[in-house]
C-alpha positions as CSV (number, residue, x, y, z in Angstrom):
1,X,1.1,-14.1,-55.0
2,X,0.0,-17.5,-55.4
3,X,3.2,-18.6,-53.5
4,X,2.9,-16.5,-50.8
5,X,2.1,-18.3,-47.3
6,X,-1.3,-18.0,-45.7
7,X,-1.6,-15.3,-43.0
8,X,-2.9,-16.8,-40.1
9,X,-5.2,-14.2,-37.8
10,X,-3.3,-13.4,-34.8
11,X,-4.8,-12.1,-31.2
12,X,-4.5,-8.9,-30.1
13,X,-1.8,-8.1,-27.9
14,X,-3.1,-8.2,-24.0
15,X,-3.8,-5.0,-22.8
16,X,-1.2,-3.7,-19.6
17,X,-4.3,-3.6,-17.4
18,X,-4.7,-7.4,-18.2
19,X,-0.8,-7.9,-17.8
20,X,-0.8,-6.0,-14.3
21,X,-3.9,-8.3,-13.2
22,X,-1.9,-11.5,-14.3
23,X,1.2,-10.5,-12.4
24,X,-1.1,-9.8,-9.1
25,X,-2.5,-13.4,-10.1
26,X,0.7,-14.9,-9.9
27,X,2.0,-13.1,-6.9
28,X,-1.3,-13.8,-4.7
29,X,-0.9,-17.6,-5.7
30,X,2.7,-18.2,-4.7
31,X,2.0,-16.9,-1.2
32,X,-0.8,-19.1,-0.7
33,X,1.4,-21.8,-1.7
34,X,3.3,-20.9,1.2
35,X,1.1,-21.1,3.9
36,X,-2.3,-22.0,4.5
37,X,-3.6,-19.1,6.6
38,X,-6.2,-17.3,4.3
39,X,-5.9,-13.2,5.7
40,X,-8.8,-10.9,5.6
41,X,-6.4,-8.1,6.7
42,X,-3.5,-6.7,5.8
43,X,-0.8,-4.4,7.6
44,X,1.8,-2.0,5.5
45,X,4.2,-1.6,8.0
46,X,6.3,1.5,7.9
47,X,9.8,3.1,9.1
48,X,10.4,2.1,12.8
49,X,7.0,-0.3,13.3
50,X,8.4,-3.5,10.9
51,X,8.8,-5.1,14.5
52,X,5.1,-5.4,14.9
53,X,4.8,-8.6,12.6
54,X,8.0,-10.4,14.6
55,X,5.1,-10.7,17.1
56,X,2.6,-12.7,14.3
57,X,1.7,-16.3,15.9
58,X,2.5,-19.0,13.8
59,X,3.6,-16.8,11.2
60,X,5.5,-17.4,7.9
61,X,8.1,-14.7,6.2
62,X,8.1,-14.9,2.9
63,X,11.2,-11.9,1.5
64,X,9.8,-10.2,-1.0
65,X,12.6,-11.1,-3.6
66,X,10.9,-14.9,-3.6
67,X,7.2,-13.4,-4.7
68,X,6.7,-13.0,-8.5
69,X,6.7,-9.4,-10.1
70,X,6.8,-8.2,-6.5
71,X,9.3,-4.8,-5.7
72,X,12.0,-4.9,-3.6
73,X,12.4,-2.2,-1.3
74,X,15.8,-0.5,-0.9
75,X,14.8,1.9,1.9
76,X,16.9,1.6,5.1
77,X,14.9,0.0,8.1
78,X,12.9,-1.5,5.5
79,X,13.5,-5.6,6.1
80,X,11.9,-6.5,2.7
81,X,10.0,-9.3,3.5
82,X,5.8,-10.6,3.7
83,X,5.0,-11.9,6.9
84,X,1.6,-13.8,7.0
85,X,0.5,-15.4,10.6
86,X,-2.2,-14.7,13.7
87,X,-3.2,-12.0,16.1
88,X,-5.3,-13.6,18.2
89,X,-7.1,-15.1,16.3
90,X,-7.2,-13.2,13.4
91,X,-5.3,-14.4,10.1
92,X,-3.0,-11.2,9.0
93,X,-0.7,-10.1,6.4
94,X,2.0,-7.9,7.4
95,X,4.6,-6.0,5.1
96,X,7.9,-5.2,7.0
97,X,9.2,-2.6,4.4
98,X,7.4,-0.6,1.7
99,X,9.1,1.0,-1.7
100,X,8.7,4.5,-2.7
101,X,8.4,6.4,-5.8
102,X,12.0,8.4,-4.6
103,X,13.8,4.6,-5.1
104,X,12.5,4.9,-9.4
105,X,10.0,2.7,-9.2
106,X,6.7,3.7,-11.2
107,X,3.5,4.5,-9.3
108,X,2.1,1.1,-10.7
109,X,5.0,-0.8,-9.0
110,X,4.8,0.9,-5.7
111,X,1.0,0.2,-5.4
112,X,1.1,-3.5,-6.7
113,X,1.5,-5.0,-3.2
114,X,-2.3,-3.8,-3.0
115,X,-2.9,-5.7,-5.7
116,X,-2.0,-8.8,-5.0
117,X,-4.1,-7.9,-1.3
118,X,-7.0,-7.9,-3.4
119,X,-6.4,-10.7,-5.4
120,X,-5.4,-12.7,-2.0
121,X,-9.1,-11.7,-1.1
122,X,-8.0,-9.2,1.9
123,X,-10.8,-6.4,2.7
124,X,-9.3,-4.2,4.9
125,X,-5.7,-2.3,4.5
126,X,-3.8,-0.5,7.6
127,X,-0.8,1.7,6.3
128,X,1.6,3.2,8.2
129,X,4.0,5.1,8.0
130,X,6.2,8.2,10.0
131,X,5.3,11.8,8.8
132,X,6.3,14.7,9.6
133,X,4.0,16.9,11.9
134,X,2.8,20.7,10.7
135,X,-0.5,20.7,12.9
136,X,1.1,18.2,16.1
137,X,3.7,17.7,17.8
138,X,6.7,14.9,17.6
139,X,5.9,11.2,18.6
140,X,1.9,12.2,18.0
141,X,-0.1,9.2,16.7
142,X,-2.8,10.8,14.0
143,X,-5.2,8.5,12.2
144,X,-5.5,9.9,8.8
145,X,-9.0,11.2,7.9
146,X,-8.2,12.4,4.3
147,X,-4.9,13.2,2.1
148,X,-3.8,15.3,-0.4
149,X,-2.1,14.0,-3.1
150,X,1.0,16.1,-4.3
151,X,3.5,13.6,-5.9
152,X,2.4,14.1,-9.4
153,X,1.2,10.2,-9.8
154,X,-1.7,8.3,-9.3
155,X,-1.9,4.5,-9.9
156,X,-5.1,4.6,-11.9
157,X,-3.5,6.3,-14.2
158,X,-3.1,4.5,-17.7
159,X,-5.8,1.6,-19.0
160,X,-8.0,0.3,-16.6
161,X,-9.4,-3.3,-16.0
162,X,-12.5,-3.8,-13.7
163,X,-11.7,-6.9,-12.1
164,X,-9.6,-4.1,-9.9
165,X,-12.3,-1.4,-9.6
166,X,-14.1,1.0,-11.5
167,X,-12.3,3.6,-13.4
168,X,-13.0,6.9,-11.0
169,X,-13.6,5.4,-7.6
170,X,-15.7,7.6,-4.9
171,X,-13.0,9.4,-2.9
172,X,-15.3,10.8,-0.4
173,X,-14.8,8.2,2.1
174,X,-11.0,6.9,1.4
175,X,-10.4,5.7,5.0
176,X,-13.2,4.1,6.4
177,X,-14.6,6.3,9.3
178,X,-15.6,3.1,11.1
179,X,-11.8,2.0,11.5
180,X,-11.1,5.8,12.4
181,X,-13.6,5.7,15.4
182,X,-12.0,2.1,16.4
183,X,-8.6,3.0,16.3
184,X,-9.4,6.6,18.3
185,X,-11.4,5.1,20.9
186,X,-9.1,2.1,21.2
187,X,-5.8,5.1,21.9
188,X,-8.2,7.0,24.1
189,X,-8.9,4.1,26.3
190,X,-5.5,3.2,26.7
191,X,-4.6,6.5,27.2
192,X,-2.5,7.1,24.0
193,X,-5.1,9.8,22.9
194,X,-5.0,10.0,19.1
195,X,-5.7,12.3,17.1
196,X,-7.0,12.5,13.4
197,X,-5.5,14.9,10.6
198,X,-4.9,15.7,6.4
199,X,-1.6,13.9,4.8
200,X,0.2,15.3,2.4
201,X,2.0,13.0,0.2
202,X,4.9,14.4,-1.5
203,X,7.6,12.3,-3.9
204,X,10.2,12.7,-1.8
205,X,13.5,12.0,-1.1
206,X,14.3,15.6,0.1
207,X,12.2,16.9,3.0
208,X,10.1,20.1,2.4
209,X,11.4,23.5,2.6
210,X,10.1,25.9,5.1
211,X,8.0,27.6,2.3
212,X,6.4,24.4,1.2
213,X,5.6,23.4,4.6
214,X,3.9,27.0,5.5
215,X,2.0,26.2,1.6
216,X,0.7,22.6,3.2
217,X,-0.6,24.2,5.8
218,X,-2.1,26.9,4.3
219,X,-3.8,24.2,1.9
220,X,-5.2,22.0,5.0
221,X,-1.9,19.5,5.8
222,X,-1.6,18.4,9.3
223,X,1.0,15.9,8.2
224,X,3.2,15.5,5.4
């Protein structure tokens, strides 16, 4: 026993919360070391509307497969890539392609790209995406006011660390009503006229059967 080596006290093991905040770390800092636009706002650009950011003014496209710990989406029409430049004058983040929970990636690697938003210091998140219509009609736009979530997942699931947010967030008001009125009045007055519904969000990759679909509906789904 007097032989035996000295045990030296060891730290504990980080936590995956602590990991997961590190990774962000590491992601947000790359990107800033690839431009020096400093974005407030950030776009998730879904099927069809990647095309949007080609429009960004002195913009930068960084692919996703150069950004630390980021996914890399798989989906067709999905370019894969972070593009970071102006609209007017206003310093935006676009993402041209998303992943899903129907390529396998875990609910924490599907929601990371918000994230690193945060840690990038963005305050204000515009996803997109093309749905399926229950309550309108094909080629509607609908603002989402409030979504039911049917995939079996949810990213706060597992330990939590605060430096993202408190452990049972206020789901009342998910999308700010303010950017609801905006982007409504905005449609109205250029005649689109928009309307605002209930998401479903279902894993995918199948669509729904017509049983499910007359369920959604009976459960509040405009969209799914």
């Amino acid at each position: 026993l007097h032989d035996a080596l000295p045990i030296s006290p060891s730290k504990p093991p980080p936590s995956p919360a602590s990991d997961e905040y590190q990774r962000a770390e590491a992601a947000a800092r790359f990107i800033f070391s690839q431009t020096s636009l400093r974005p407030r706002i950030a776009l998730v650009l879904g099927s069809g509307l990647g095309s949007f950011a080609d429009d960004f003014q002195h913009a930068g496209k960084i692919p996703y497969s150069q950004i630390p710990h980021f996914p890399q989406s798989t989906a067709v029409g999905h370019a894969g890539q972070l593009v970071i430049g102006k609209v007017g004058d206003i310093a935006v983040a676009g993402m041209q392609g998303r992943v899903h929970l129907y390529e396998g990636y875990s609910v924490k690697e599907v929601s990371f790209p918000i994230r690193v938003f945060a840690r990038m210091g963005v305050k204000a998140v515009l996803l997109t995406n093309a749905a399926g219509g229950i309550k309108f009609v094909q080629g509607r736009l609908v603002v989402i006011r409030d979504h039911l979530n049917l995939q079996g997942a949810n990213p706060l699931t597992g330990a939590n660390d605060e430096r993202f947010g408190p452990r049972f967030p206020d789901m009342t008001s998910a999308y700010d009503k303010r950017f609801r009125e905006m982007a409504v009045g905005q449609g109205n007055r250029l005649g689109l006229g928009i309307d605002e519904g209930v998401y479903a969000a279902l894993p995918g990759p199948s669509y729904e059967t017509p049983a499910e679909i007359r369920y959604l509906r009976t459960i509040g789904a405009d969209l799914v």
